[in-house]
PATIMAR-907208 format. One line per 3 residues: number of its first residue (from 1); their letters; for each residue y, z, x of C-alpha. Coordinates in Angstrom, 1 decimal. Example, Ala and Ser with C-alpha at 12.3 -4.5 7.8 and 13.67 -1.06 7.14 Angstrom:
<pts>
1> AS> -4.5/7.8/12.3; -1.1/7.1/13.7
</pts>
This chain:
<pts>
1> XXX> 10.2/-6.0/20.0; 6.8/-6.2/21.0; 4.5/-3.6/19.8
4> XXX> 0.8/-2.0/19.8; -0.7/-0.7/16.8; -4.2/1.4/17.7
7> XXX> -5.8/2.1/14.7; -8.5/4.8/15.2; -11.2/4.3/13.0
10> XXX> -10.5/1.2/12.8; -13.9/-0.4/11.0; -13.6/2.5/8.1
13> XXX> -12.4/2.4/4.9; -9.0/3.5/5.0; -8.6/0.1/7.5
16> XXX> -10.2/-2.5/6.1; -9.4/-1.3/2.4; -5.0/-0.3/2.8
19> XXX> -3.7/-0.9/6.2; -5.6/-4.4/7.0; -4.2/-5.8/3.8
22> XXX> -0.7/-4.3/4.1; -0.4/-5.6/7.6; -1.3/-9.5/6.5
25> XXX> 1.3/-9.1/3.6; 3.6/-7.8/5.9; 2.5/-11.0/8.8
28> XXX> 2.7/-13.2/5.1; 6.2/-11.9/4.2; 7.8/-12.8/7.9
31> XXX> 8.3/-8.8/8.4; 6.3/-8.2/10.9; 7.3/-8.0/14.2
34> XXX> 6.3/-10.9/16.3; 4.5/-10.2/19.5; 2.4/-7.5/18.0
37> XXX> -1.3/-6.2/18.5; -3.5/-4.4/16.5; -6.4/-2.8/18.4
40> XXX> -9.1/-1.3/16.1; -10.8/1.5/17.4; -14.5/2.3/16.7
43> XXX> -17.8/2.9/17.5; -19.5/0.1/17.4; -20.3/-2.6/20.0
46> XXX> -17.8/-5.3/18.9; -16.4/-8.1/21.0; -12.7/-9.2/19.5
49> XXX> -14.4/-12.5/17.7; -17.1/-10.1/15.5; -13.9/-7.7/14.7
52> XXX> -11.8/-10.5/13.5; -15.0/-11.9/11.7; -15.3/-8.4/10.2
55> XXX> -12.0/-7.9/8.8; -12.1/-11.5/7.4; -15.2/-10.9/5.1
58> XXX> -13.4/-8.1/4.1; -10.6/-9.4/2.6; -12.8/-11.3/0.3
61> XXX> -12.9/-7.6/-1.8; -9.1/-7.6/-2.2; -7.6/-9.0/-5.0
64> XXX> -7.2/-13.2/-4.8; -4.0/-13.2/-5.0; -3.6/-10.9/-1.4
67> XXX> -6.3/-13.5/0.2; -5.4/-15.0/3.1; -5.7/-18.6/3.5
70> XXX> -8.6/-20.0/6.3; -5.5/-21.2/8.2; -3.2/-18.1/7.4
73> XXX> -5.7/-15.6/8.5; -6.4/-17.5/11.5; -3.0/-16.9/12.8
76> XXX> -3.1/-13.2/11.7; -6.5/-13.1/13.6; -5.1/-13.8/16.3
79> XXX> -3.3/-10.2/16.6; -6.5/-8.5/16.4; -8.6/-7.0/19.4
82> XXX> -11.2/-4.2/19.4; -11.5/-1.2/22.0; -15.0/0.7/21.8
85> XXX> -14.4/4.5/21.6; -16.5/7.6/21.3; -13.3/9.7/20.4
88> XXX> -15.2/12.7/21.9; -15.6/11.3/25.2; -12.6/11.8/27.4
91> XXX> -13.4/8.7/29.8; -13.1/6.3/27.1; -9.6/7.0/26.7
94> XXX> -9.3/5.3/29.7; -10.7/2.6/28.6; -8.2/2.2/25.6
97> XXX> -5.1/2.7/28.7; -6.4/-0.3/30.1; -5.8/-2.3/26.9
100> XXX> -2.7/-1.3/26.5; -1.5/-1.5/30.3; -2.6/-5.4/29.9
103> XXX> 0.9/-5.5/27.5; 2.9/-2.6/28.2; 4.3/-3.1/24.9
106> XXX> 7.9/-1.3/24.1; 5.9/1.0/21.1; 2.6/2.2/21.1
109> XXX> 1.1/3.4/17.4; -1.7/5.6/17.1; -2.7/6.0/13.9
112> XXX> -5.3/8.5/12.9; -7.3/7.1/10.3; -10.0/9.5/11.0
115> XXX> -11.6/12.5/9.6; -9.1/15.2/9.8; -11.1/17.4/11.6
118> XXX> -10.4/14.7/14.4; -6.7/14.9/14.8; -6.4/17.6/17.8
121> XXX> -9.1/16.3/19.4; -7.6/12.4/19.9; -3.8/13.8/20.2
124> XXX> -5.1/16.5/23.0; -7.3/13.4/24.6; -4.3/10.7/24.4
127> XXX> -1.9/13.4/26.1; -4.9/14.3/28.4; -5.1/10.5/29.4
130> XXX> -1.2/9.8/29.4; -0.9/8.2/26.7; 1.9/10.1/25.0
133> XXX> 4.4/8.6/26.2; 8.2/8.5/25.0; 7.3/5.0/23.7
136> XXX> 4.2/6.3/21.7; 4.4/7.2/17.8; 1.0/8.9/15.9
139> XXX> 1.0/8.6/12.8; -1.4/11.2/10.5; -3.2/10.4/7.1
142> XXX> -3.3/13.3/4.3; -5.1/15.9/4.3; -3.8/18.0/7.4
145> XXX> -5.9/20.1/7.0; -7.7/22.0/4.4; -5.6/25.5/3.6
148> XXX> -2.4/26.7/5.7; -3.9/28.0/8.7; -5.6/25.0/9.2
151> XXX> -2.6/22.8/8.6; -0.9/25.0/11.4; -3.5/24.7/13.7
154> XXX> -2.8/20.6/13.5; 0.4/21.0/13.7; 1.0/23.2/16.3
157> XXX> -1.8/20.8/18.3; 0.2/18.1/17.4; 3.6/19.4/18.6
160> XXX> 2.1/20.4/22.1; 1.9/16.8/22.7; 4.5/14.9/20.9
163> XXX> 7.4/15.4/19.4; 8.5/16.0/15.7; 10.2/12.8/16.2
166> XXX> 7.3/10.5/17.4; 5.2/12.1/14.3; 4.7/10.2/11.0
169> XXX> 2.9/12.0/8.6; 2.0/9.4/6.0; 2.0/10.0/2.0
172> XXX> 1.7/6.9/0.7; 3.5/7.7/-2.4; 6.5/8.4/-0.6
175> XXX> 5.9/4.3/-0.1; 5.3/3.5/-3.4; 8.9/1.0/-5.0
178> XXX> 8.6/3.1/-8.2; 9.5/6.0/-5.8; 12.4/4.4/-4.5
181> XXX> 14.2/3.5/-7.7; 13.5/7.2/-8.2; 15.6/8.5/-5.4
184> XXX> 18.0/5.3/-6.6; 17.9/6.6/-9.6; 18.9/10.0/-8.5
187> XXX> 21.6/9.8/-5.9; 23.0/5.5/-6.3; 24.5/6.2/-10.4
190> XXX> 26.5/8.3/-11.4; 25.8/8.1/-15.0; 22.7/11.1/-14.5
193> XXX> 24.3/13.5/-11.9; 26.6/16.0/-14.7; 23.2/16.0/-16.3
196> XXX> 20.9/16.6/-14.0; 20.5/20.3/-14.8; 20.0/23.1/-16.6
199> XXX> 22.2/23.0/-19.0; 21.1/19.9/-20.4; 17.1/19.2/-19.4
202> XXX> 14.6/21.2/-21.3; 11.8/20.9/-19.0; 10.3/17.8/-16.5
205> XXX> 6.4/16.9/-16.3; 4.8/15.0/-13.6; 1.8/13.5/-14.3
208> XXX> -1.1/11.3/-12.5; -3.9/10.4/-13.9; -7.0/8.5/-12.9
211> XXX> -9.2/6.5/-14.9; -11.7/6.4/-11.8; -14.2/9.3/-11.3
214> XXX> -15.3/10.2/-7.3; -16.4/6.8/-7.1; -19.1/7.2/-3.7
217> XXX> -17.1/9.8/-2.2; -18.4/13.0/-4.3; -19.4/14.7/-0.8
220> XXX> -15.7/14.5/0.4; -14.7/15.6/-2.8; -16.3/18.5/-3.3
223> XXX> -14.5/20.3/0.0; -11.2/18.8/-1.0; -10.8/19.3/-4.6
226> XXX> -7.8/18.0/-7.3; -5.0/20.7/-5.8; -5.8/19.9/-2.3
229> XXX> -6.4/16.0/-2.7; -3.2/15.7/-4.9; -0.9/18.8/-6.0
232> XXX> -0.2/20.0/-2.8; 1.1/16.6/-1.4; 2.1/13.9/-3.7
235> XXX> 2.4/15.7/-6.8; 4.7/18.7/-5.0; 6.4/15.5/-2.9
238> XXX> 7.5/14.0/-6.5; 8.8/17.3/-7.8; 10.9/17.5/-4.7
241> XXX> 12.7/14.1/-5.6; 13.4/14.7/-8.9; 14.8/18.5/-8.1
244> XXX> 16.6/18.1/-4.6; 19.8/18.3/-4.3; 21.9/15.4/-2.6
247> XXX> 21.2/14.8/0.9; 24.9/14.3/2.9; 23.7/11.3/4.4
250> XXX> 20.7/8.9/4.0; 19.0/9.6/7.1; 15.7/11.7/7.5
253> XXX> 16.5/14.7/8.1; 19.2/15.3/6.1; 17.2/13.8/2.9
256> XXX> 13.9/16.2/4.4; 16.0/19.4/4.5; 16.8/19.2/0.5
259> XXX> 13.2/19.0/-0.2; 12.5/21.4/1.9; 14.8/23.9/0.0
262> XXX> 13.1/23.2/-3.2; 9.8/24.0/-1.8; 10.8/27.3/-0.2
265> XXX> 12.9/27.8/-4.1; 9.4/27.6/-6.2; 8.6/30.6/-7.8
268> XXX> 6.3/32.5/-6.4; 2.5/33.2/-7.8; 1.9/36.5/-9.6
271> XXX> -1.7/37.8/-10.9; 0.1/37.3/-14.5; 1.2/33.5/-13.4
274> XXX> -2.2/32.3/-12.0; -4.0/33.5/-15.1; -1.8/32.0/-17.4
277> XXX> 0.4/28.6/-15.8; -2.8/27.2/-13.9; -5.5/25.5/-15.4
280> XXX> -8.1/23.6/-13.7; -10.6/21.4/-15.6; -13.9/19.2/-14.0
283> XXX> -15.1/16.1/-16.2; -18.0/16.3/-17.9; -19.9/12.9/-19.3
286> XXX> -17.7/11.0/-21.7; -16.5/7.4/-22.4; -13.7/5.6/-20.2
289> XXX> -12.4/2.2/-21.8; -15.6/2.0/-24.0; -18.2/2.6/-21.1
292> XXX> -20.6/5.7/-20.7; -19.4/7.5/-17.5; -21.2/10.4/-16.0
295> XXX> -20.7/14.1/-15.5; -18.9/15.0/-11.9; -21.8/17.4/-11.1
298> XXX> -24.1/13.8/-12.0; -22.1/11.6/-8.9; -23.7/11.2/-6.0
301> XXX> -22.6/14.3/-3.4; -21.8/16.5/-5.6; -24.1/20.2/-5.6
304> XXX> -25.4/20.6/-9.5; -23.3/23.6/-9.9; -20.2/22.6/-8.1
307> XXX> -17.7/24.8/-9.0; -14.9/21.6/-7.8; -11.8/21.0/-9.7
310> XXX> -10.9/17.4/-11.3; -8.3/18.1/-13.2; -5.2/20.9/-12.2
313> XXX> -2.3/21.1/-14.9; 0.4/23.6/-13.8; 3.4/25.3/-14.6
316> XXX> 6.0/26.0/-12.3; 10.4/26.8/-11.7; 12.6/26.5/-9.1
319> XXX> 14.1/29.4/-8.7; 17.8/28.2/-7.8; 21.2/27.6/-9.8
322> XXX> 20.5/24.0/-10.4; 17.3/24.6/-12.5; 17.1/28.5/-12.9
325> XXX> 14.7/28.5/-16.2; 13.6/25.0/-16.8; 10.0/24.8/-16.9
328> XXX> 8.2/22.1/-14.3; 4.8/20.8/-15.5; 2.8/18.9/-12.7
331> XXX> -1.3/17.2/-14.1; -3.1/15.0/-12.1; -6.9/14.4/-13.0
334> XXX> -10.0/12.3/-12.7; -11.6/10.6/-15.5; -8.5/10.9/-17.8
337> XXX> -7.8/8.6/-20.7; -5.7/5.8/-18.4; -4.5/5.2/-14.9
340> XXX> -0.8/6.5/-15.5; 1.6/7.8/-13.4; 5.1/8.4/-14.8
343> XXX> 7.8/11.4/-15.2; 9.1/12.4/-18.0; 12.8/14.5/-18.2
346> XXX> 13.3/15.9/-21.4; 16.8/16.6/-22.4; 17.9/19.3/-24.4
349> XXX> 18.0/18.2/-28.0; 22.8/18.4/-29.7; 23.9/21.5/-30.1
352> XXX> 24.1/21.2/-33.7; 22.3/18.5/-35.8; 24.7/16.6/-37.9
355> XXX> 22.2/13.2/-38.5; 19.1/13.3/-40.2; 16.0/12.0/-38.1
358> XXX> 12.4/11.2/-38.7; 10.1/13.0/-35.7; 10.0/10.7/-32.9
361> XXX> 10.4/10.1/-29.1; 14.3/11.2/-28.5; 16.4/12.6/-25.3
364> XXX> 14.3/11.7/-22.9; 13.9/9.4/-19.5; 10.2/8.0/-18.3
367> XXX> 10.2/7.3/-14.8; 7.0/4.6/-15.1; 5.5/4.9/-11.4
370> XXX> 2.2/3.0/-12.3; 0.6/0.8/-13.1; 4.0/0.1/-14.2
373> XXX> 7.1/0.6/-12.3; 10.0/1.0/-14.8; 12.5/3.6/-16.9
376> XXX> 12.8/4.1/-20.8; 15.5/5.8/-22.3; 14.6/7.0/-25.3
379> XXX> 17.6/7.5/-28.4; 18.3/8.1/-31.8; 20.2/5.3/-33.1
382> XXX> 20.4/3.9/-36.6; 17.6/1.1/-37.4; 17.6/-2.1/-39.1
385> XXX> 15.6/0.0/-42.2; 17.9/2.6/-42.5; 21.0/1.1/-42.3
388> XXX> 22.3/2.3/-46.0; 21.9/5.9/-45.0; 24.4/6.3/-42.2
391> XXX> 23.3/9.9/-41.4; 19.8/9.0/-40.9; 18.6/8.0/-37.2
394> XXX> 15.4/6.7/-36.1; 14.0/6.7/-32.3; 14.9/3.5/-29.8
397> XXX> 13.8/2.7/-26.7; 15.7/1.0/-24.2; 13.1/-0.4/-21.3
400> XXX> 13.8/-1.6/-17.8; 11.0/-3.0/-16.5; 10.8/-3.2/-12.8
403> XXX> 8.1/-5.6/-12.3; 10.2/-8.2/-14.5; 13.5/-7.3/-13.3
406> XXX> 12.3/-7.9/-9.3; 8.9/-9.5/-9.5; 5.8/-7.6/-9.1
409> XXX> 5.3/-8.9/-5.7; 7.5/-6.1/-4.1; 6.7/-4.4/-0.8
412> XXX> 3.8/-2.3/-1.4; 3.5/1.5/0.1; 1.8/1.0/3.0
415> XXX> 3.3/-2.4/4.0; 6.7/-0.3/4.1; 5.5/2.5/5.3
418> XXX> 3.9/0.6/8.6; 6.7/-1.5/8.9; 9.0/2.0/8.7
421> XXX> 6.7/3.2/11.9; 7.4/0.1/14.1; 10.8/0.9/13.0
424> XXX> 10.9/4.2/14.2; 12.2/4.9/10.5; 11.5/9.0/9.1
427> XXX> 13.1/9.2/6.0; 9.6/8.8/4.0; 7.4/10.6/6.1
430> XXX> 6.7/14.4/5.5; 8.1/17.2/7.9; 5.7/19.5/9.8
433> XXX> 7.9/22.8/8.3; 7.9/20.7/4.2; 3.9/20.3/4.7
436> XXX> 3.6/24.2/5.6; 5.6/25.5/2.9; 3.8/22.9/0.4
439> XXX> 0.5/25.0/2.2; 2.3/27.8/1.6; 2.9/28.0/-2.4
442> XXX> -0.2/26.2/-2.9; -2.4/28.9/-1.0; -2.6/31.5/-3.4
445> XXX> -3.9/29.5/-6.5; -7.0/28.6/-3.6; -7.6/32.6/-3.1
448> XXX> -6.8/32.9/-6.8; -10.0/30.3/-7.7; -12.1/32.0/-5.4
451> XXX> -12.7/34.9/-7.1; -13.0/33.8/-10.7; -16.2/33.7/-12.0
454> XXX> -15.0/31.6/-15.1; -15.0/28.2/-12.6; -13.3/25.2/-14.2
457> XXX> -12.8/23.6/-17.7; -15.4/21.0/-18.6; -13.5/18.2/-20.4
460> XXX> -14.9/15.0/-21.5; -14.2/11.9/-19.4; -11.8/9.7/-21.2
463> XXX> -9.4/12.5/-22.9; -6.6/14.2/-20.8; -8.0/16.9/-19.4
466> XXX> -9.0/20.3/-21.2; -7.1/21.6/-23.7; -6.2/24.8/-22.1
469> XXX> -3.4/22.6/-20.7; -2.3/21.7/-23.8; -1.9/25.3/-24.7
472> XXX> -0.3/26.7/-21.3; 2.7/23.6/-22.1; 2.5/24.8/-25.9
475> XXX> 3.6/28.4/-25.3; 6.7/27.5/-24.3; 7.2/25.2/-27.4
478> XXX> 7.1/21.8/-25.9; 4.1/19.2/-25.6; 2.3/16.8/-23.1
481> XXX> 4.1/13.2/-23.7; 1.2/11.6/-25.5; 1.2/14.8/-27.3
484> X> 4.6/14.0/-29.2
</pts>
């Protein structure tokens, strides 16, 4: 199958910094299609030799191990072309037909690695051009937009001139292998499935944190904001894995139709509810693995009194029979105390305590996501030094590491997730009606933060956020997982 793969913006970071890489793993693996062409789009005045030259001294910031070779990167080279593009001007459109008429290869793939504000103006162009054709797939980076009427607008642009099936809207984390043992988890063993509910879970937290601060983007930042930038996609996109119910089959939209019900099952916000189960939090200066970091409102774009959240910790149901009262607790943050992303399913503790057991870790399953990628069970079980009390148990852990288990070379999220586009492949790629409903519940905590006066918790860079989150997870008798 021969294929085109446009990549608009195609000299910015996004390229050069995810998809470049992931598309030479993918040529290094053998997955890639042969008789492909990747056309960056851009600017600039290149010819094909200074793109290729471009994208080579490039690759000399990934890590060595994802370096290509002189003579492997040669050959990957010679996939690469460049089209010159003022994406405002209509007539250059016709410029980028002509490169792809030189083909006429069985897919096109436009992907939009642009500003978002640029999405309706290159789909209305390409379909203004021709160039949404049957055989042409677009493929949209987070954010669509920026509340829910602007996430409409895009859509509805979008859906004007393609169809829902020719549209791939990305989240990487869908890509991610942790994610995938988490929906292998869910629906390929039947050992979890009778307790997979109410009855027997006490409450789930999602958590991802950063260790990072805004790096150089602090001007993006400060319009996009913790809930926008990660809550309302990947954080809400976890939550629907772990809570769905099982698809019938394994294909998109069957698997996109049970997360779309637990979206459209979250309880919804009250004045009592955003006051109380919402906490936002912005780092102040601090220490992050023995290193003086600076304040947020210190980075570079960011306004002195910016009142921009870092840190969101929530707490949420779905309101359904499956999960009717357990608590859901979603954090994500900047500047935390590691680079962790895991879930955490704590089970509701025997009905009636017969052993003796020392405080510990017990009845519960960690879904590592990174940097590891990996479950622990945790158990009471009799140890080695308590062996002459047989009524006394002490916390085990049993640990499946993925990494070991598989290698740690594993198809990473946007190598699968490109490859999944050539494909033609939906199952992890987010539903217009999922992303409005995500807009949806998320809205109100926006309008919510605009008129408080309080603005956000200042928390030191290096802990886990402030400690109002501690105490929104603490009324309802439970604690944070570092916290235990």
């Amino acid at each position: 199958m021969s294929f085109d793969l446009v990549l608009f913006g195609g000299t910015g970071d996004l390229v050069w910094r995810k998809l470049m890489p992931a598309l030479f793993q993918a040529f290094r693996h053998g997955t890639l299609p042969a008789g492909g062409r990747i056309l960056g789009v851009g600017r600039d005045d290149h010819s094909h030799e200074a793109y290729r030259e471009l994208i080579r001294t490039r690759f000399d910031k990934v890590e060595l191990a994802k370096r290509p070779t002189l003579e492997e990167f040669t050959r990957f080279a010679a996939m690469l072309e460049f089209v010159r593009m003022d994406l405002s001007r209509p007539q250059d459109y016709a410029r980028l037909g002509a490169a792809l008429a030189q083909r006429a290869a069985d897919t096109v793939l436009m992907y939009v690695a642009t500003a978002p504000s640029l999405f309706t103006v290159v789909c209305e162009q390409l379909a203004a051009a021709g160039l949404n054709t049957a055989q042409t797939r677009v493929v949209l980076e987070k954010p669509l937009g920026h509340d829910l009427a602007s996430n409409r607008t895009i859509n509805d642009t979008v859906r004007r001139v393609f169809s829902e099936r020719q549209v791939f809207r990305i989240d990487h984390y869908l890509g991610k292998p942790a994610v995938q043992n988490l929906f292998a988890l869910r629906f390929g063993n039947a050992l979890f499935e009778p307790l997979w509910r109410r009855e027997h879970i006490a409450n789930i937290q999602i958590t991802i944190a950063e260790e990072l601060g805004v790096e150089k983007r602090g001007a993006f930042y400060e319009t996009t904001g913790a809930l926008r930038d990660m809550v309302q996609n990947h954080a809400l996109q976890l939550l629907c894995a772990i809570g769905m119910e099982p698809p019938i089959n394994a294909h998109a939209d069957a698997i996109r139709d049970e997360k779309l019900k637990v979206l459209r099952s979250l309880k919804p916000w009250t004045a009592q509810t955003l006051a109380q189960d919402v906490i936002r939090g912005q780092y102040g200066a601090g220490t992050v693995a023995g290193t003086p970091v600076s304040a947020y409102r210190d980075e570079l774009g960011v306004q002195p009194n910016s009142p921009t959240e870092t840190f969101v910790a929530l707490r949420t149901e779905i309101a359904n029979w499956r999960w009717a009262g357990v608590p859901f607790y979603i954090r994500t943050g900047k500047r935390l105390a590691g680079r962790d992303a895991h879930i955490v399913v704590n089970f509701r503790p025997t009905p009636h305590a017969i052993f003796s057991s020392r405080p510990g870790l017990a009845n519960r399953l960690v879904i590592n996501l990174q940097p590891r990628d990996g479950l622990e069970l945790h158990l009471l079980a009799q140890g080695q030094d308590n062996r002459r009390n047989a009524s006394s148990l002490a916390p085990v852990q049993l640990d499946l590491d993925f990494d070991k288990r598989f290698g740690s070379e594993r198809v990473g999220a946007y190598e699968r997730l490109l490859l999944d586009v050539i494909d033609g492949r939906l199952n992890l790629f987010v539903r217009s009606d999922e992303q409005e409903e995500a807009w949806r519940w998320v809205e109100p905590i926006l309008e919510h933060w605009k008129n408080d006066t309080q603005g956000p918790r200042v928390y030191s860079a290096g802990t886990w956020g402030p400690s109002t989150a501690s105490a929104m997870i603490a009324r309802d008798g439970f604690c944070w997982a570092e916290e235990a």
